[in-house]
VOGU-3710 file (C-alpha; in Angstrom, 3 decimals, decimal comma):
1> xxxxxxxxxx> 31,224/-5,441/1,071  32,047/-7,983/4,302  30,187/-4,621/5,964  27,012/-5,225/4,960  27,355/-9,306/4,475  24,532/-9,377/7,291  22,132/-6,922/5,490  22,993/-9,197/1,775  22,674/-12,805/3,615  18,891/-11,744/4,883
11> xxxxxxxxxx> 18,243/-10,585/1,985  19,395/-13,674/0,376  16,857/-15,155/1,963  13,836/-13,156/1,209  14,405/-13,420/-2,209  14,317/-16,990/-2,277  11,667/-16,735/-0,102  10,333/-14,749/-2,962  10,700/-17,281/-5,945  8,031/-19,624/-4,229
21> xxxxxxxxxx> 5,263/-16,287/-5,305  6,069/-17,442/-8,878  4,741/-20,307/-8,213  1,027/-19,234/-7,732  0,621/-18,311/-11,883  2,356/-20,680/-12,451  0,019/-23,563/-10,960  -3,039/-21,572/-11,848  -1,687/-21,506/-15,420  -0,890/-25,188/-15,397
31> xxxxxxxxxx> -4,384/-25,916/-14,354  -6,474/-23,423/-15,637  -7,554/-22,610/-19,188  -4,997/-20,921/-20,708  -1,637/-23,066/-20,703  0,317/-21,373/-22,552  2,951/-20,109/-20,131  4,025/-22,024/-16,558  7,447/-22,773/-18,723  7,761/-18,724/-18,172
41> xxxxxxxxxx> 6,810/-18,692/-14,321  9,067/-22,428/-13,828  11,866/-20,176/-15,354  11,533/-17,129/-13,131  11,159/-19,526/-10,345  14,246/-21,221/-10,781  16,348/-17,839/-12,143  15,012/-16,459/-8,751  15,729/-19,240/-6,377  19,349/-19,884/-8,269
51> xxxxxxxxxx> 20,065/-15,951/-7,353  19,196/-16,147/-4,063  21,378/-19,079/-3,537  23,959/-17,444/-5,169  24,013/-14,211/-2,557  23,537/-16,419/0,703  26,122/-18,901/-0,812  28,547/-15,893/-0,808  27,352/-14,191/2,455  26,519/-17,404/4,632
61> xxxxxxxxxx> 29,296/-16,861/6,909  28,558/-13,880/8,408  27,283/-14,185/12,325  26,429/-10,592/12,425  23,558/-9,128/14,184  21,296/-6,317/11,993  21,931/-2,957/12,775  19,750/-0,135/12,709  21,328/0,993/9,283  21,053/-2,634/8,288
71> xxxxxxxxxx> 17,491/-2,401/8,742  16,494/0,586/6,506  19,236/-0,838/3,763  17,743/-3,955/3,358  14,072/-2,623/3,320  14,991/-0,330/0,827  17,140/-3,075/-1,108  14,202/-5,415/-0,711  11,745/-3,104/-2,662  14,218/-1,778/-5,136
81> xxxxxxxxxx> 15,221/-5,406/-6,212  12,506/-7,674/-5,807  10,238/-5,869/-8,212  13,258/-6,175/-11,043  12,431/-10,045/-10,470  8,956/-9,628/-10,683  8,844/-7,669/-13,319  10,826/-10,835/-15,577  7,911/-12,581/-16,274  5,489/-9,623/-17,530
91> xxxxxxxxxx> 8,499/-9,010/-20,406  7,581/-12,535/-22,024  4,191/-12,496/-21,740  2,240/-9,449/-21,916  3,337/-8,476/-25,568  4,835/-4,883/-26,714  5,804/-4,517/-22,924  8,775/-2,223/-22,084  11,113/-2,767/-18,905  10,063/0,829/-17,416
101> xxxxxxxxxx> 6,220/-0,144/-17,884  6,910/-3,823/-16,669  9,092/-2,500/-13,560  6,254/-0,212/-12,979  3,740/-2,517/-12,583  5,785/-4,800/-10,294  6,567/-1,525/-8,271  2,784/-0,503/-8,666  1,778/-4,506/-7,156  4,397/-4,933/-4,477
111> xxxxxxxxxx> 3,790/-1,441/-3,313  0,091/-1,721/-2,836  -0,444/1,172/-5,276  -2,589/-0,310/-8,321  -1,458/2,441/-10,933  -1,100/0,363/-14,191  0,294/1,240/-17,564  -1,592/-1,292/-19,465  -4,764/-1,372/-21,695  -6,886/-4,127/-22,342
121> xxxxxxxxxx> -6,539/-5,617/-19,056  -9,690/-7,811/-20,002  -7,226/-9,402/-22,574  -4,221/-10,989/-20,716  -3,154/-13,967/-19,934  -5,196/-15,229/-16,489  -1,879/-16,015/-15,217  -0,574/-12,326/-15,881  -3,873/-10,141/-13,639  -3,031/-12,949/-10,910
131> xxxxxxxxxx> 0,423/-12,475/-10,669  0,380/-8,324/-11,086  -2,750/-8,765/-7,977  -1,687/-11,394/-6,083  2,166/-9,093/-5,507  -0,081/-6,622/-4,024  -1,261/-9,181/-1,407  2,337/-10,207/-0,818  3,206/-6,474/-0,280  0,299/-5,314/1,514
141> xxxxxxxxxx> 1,757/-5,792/4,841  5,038/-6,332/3,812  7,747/-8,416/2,433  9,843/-7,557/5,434  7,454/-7,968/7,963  7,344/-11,618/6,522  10,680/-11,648/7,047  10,667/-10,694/10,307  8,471/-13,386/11,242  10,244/-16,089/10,149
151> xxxxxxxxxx> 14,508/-14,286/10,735  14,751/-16,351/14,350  14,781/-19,447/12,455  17,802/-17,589/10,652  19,250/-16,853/14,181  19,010/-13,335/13,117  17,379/-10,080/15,007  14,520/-8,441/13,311  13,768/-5,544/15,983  15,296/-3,574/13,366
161> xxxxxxxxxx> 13,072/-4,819/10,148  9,953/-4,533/12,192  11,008/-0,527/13,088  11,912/0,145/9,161  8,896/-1,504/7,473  6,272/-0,920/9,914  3,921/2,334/8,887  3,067/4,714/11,548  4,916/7,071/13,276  5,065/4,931/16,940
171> xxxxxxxxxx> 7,152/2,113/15,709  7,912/1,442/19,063  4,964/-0,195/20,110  5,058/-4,125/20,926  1,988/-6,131/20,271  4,254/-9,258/22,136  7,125/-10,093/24,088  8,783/-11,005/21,049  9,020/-8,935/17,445  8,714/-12,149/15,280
181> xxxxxxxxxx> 5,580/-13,418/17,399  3,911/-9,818/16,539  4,116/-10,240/12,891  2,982/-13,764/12,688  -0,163/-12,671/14,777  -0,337/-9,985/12,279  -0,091/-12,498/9,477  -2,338/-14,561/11,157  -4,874/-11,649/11,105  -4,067/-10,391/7,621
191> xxxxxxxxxx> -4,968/-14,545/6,299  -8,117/-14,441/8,342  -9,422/-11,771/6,603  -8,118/-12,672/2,970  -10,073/-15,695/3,268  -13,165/-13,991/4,853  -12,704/-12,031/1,585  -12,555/-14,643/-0,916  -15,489/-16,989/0,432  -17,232/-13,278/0,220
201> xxxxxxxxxx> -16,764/-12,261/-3,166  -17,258/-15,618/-4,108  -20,583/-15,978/-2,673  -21,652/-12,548/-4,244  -20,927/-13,860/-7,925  -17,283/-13,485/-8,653  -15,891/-16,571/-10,985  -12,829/-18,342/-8,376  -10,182/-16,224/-10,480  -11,802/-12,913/-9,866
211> xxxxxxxxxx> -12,750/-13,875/-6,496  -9,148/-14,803/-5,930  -7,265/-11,498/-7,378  -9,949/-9,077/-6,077  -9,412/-10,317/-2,623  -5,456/-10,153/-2,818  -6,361/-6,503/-3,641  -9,271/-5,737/-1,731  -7,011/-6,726/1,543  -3,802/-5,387/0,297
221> xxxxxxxxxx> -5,569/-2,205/-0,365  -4,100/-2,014/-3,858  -7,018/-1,656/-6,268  -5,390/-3,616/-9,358  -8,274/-5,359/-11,416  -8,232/-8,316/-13,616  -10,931/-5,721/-16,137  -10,335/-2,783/-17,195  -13,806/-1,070/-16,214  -12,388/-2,141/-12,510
231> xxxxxxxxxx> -15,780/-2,831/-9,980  -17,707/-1,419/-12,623  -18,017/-4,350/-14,765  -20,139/-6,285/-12,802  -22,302/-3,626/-11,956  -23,354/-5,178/-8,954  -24,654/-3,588/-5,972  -23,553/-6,720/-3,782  -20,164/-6,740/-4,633  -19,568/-3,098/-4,428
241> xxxxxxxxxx> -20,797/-3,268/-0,515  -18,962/-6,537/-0,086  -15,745/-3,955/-1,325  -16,683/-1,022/0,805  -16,620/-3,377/3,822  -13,389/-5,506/3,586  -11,999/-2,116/2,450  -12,769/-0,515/5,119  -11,862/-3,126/7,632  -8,658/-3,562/5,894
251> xxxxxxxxxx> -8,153/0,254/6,332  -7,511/0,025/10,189  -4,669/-1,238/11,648  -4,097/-5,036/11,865  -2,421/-4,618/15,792  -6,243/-3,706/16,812  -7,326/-6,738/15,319  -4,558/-8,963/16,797  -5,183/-7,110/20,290  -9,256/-7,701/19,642
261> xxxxxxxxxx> -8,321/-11,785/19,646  -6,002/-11,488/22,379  -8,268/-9,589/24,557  -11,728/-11,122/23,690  -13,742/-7,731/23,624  -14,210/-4,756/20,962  -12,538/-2,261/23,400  -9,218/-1,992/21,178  -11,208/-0,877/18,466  -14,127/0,473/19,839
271> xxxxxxxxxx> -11,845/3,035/21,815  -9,106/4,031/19,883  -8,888/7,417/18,966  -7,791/6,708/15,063  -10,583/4,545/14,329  -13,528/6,540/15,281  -11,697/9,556/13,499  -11,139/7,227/10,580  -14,748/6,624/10,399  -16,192/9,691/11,331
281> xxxxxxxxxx> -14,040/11,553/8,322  -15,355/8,623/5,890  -19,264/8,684/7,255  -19,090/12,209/6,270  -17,524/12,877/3,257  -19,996/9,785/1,698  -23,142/11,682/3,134  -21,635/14,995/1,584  -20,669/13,277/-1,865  -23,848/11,229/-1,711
291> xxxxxxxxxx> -26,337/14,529/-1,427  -23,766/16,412/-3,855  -24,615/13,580/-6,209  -28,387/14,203/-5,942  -28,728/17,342/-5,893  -26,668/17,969/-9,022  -29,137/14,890/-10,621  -25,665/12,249/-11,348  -27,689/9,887/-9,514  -31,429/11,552/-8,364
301> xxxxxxxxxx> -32,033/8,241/-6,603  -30,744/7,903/-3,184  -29,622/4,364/-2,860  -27,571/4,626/-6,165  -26,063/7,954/-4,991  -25,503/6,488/-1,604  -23,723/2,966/-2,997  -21,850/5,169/-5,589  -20,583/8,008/-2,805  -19,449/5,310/-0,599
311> xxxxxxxxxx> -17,630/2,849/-2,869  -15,664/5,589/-4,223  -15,224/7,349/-1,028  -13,615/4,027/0,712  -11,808/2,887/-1,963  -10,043/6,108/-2,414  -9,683/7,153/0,837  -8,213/3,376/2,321  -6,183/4,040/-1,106  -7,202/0,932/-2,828
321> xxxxxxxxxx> -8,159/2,935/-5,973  -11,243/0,681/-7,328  -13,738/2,835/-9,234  -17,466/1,651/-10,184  -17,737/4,742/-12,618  -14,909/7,567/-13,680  -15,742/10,122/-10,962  -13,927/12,852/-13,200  -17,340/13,628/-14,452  -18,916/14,330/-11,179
331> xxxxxxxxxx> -18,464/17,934/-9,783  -15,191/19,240/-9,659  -15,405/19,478/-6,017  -15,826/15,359/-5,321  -13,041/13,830/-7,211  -10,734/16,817/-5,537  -12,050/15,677/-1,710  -11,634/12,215/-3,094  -7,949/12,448/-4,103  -7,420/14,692/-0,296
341> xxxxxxxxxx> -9,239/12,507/1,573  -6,387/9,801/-0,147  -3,870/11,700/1,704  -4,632/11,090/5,170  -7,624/8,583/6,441  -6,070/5,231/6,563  -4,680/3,746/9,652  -1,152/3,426/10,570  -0,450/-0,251/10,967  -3,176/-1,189/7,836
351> xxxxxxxxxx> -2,083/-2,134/4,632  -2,648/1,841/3,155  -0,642/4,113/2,275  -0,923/8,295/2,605  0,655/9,913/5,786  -2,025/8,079/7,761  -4,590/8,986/9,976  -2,979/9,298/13,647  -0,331/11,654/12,296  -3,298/14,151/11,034
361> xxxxxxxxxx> -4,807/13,771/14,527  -1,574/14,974/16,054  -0,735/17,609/13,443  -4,814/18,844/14,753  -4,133/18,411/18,344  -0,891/20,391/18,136  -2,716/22,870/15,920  -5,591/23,335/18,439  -2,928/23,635/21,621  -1,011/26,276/19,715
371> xxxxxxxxxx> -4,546/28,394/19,336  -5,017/27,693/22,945  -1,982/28,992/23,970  -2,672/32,044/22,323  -5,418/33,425/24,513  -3,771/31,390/27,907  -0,150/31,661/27,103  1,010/30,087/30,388  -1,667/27,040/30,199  -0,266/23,482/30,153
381> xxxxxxxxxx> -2,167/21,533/27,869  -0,768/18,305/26,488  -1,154/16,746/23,306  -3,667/13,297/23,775  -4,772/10,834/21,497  -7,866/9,803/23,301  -6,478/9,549/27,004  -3,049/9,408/25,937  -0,829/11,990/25,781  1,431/12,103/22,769
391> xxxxxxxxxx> 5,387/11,862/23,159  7,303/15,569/22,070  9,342/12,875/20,334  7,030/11,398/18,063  5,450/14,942/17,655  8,819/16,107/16,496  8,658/13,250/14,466  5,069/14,171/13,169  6,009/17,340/11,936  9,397/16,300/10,747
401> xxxxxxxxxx> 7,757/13,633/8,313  5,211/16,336/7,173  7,663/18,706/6,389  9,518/15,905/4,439  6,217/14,809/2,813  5,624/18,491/1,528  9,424/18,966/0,353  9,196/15,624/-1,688  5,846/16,207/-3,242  6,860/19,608/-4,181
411> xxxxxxxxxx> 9,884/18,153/-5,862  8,748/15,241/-7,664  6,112/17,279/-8,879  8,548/19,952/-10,234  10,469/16,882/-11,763  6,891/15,812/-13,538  5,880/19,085/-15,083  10,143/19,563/-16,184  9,183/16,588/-18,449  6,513/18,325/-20,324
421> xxxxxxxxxx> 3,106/17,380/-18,234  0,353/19,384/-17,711  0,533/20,602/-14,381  -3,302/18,380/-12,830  -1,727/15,081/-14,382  1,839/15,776/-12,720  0,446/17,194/-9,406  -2,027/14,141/-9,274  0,402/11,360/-10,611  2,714/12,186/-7,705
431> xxxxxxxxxx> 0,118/11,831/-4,931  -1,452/9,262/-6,436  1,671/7,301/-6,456  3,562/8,488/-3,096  -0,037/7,916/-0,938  -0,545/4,357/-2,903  -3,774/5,608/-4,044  -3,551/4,661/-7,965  -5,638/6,846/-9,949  -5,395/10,318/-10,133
441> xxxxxxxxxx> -6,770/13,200/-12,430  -6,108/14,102/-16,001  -4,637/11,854/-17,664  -4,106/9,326/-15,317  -7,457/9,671/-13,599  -10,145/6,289/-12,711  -11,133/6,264/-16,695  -7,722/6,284/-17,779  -3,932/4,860/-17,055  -0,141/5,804/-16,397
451> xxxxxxxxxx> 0,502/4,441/-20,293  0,306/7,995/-22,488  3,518/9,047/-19,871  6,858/9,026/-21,396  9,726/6,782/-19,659  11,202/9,775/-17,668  7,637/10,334/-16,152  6,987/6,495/-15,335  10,321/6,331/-13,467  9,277/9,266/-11,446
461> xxxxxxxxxx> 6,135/7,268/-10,239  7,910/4,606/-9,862  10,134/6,550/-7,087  7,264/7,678/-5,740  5,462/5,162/-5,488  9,029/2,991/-3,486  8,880/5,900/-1,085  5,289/5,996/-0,165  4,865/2,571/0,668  8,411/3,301/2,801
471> xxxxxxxxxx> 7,081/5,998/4,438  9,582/8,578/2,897  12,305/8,508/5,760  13,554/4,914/5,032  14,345/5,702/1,836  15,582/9,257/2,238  17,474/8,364/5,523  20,541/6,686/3,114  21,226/9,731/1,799  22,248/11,608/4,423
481> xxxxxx> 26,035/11,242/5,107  25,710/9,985/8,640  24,194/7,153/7,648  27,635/5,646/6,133  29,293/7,177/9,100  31,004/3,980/11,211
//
């Protein structure tokens, strides 16, 4: 294994980088009101840190720079292994727990997704909802990218982290001079608005717990709750807009923001051809939903209709997966749009998931050129986002990735319904798990959970959910036989 000793000594390091996370129940357990288990989190802390050691102790000598390949293994590696270790504690203290329903839910954090198999969320241990929300703030933007801020210290290159973890299909892109100086800007930005977040929810009525874990998955766009009725049980038309904004701000990418400081004017945002199309798409599926609601007399009062439209439409759409109400109930057509809309709007470079935003404007702009070209054959007409014209690489790229995303969908769907499932909960599991949205329909819609699935099913998710948040080709890309090609 002296091959990959550079790819196992980083890695090493992130997961003792890791064991400090364990730390954060484990305090709030010490101090808070329940008490009963910081031995559990001190354990998993110092199993965690020991294994680390362990792997660098047996790797420290390498002086190899990362690879390309090295960078999509160890991505991959990091998010197949580290929620195994997260997943340690949730077997000794949420009782009846199985390893496939506790390595789902570490998967389900890490990965920004916020499907759950559990019941009776209301129930647990404080320690337990801070732990399975505060993962999805750790893996919002990335592990890696954390890693990547911190590898010249290790006198290691992280060019190649940056290109595997980074969503978005113009990876290319440098916000600075330097790769590690671009993700600590975009750490910077992503701890700005955390705490913008907390201080928000607080001041709206949320106890310092709740504040704390709804703002770890507000920003991370994951959507896990510490109740089980989700925003819903504080009915509170306050908090629901204090959602839909952070949401929504935490929907676009975090390089505008960054760019936004370094520039000192709005232009980054205000211009960019993904953000107004990110908007636009949301602005109009909440004033569709929102008359849709009236007129079929869910909610006959406007501002009720309008708060209930929007909340739903950002949180699904950004997929955070938050629900105020199970939107099964309303007309077919909304929680369909809802689940689409999942797909697609959020920003490349944001902590969502789905094929993102920019790659649907290029998929349209190809799509429109293609119509054009068959009235004016011989016209040249490039493809722009905004007043930029589009790369034939990254288009090939586009459509390579979409053809991908199709193929795998298709297939992990086939997988589902092979099990036994009725064909809406197995279509709707899968893209609710590979676009990180959550929720889905049937049985695993807002109302309901991932728990009445059998293990088989559960790992599926699970898979789908490790190559959504990796963007499919990160994954996939180690099983092609090139890839272990010297």
């Amino acid at each position: 294994m002296k091959r990959f000793s550079a790819t196992f000594l980083v890695l090493s390091w992130v997961i003792m980088g890791f064991s400090f996370a364990f730390l954060v129940p484990a305090a709030w357990d010490w101090l808070g009101e329940d008490g009963r288990h910081w031995k559990v989190w001190a354990w998993c802390f110092l199993f965690t840190l020991a294994t680390g050691a362990w792997l660098w102790v047996r790797n420290r000598q390498s002086a190899d720079e990362l690879t390309t390949r090295d960078g999509f293994l160890l991505v991959t590696l990091v998010w197949v292994v580290l929620p195994a270790y997260a997943a340690l504690p949730l077997m000794f203290v949420v009782d009846g727990i199985s390893w496939t329903d506790a390595y789902f839910e570490a998967m389900s954090g890490l990965s920004a997704t916020g499907a759950t198999t559990l019941a009776g969320i209301d129930l647990l241990a404080t320690s337990v909802n801070i732990w399975r929300c505060f993962l999805q703030l750790v893996g919002g933007l990335g592990i890696m990218l954390l890693a990547v801020a911190i590898l010249p210290f290790l006198g290691l290159g992280g060019m190649q982290l940056y290109k595997a973890e980074m969503p978005g299909p113009m990876k290319e892109q440098r916000l600075t001079p330097r790769v590690a100086e671009t993700a600590r800007g975009l750490w910077g930005v992503y701890f700005v608005l955390s705490v913008a977040c907390l201080l928000a929810y607080r001041a709206g009525g949320m106890s310092w717990p709740d504040a704390f874990m709804h703002m770890c998955t507000t920003v991370g766009l994951g959507g896990l709750s510490s109740h089980d009725q989700s925003f819903g049980f504080w009915d509170s038309a306050q908090l629901e807009w204090t959602a839909v904004l952070f949401m929504a701000l935490s929907g676009i990418s975090f390089a505008r923001y960054f760019m936004l400081w370094q520039q000192r004017s709005l232009a980054p945002v205000a211009r960019d051809a993904e953000v107004r199309a990110y908007f636009s798409v949301m602005f109009l599926a909440t004033a569709v939903i929102t008359l849709m609601l009236m007129g079929s007399s869910v909610y006959p009062e406007f501002e009720t209709a309008l708060r209930q439209a929007a909340f739903q439409v950002v949180s699904v759409s950004t997929t955070t997966g938050y629900a105020t109400t199970d939107y099964l109930l309303w007309p077919t057509f909304v929680p369909v749009l809802l689940l689409f809309l999942g797909c697609f709007v959020s920003c490349a470079g944001s902590t969502g998931g789905g094929i993102k935003m920019v790659r649907m404007l290029v998929l349209v702009r190809v799509a429109q050129r293609e119509l054009l070209r068959i009235i004016h054959p011989r016209v040249v007409h490039p493809v722009a986002l905004g007043r930029v014209a589009v790369p034939q690489d990254v288009i090939g790229a586009v459509m390579a990735f979409m053809l991908i995303y199709g193929a795998v969908m298709v297939g992990l769907t086939l997988m589902m319904l092979a099990t036994g499932l009725d064909v809406v909960t197995a279509f709707t599991a899968v893209i609710g798990c590979l676009n990180n949205i959550g929720p889905g329909m049937g049985k695993v819609g807002p109302a309901g959970n991932f728990g009445s699935l059998n293990e088989t099913q559960i790992w599926i998710c699970s898979l789908a959910m490790l190559l959504g948040r990796l963007e499919l080709l990160s994954v996939l890309v180690l099983f092609t036989p090139q890839f272990w090609r010297r």
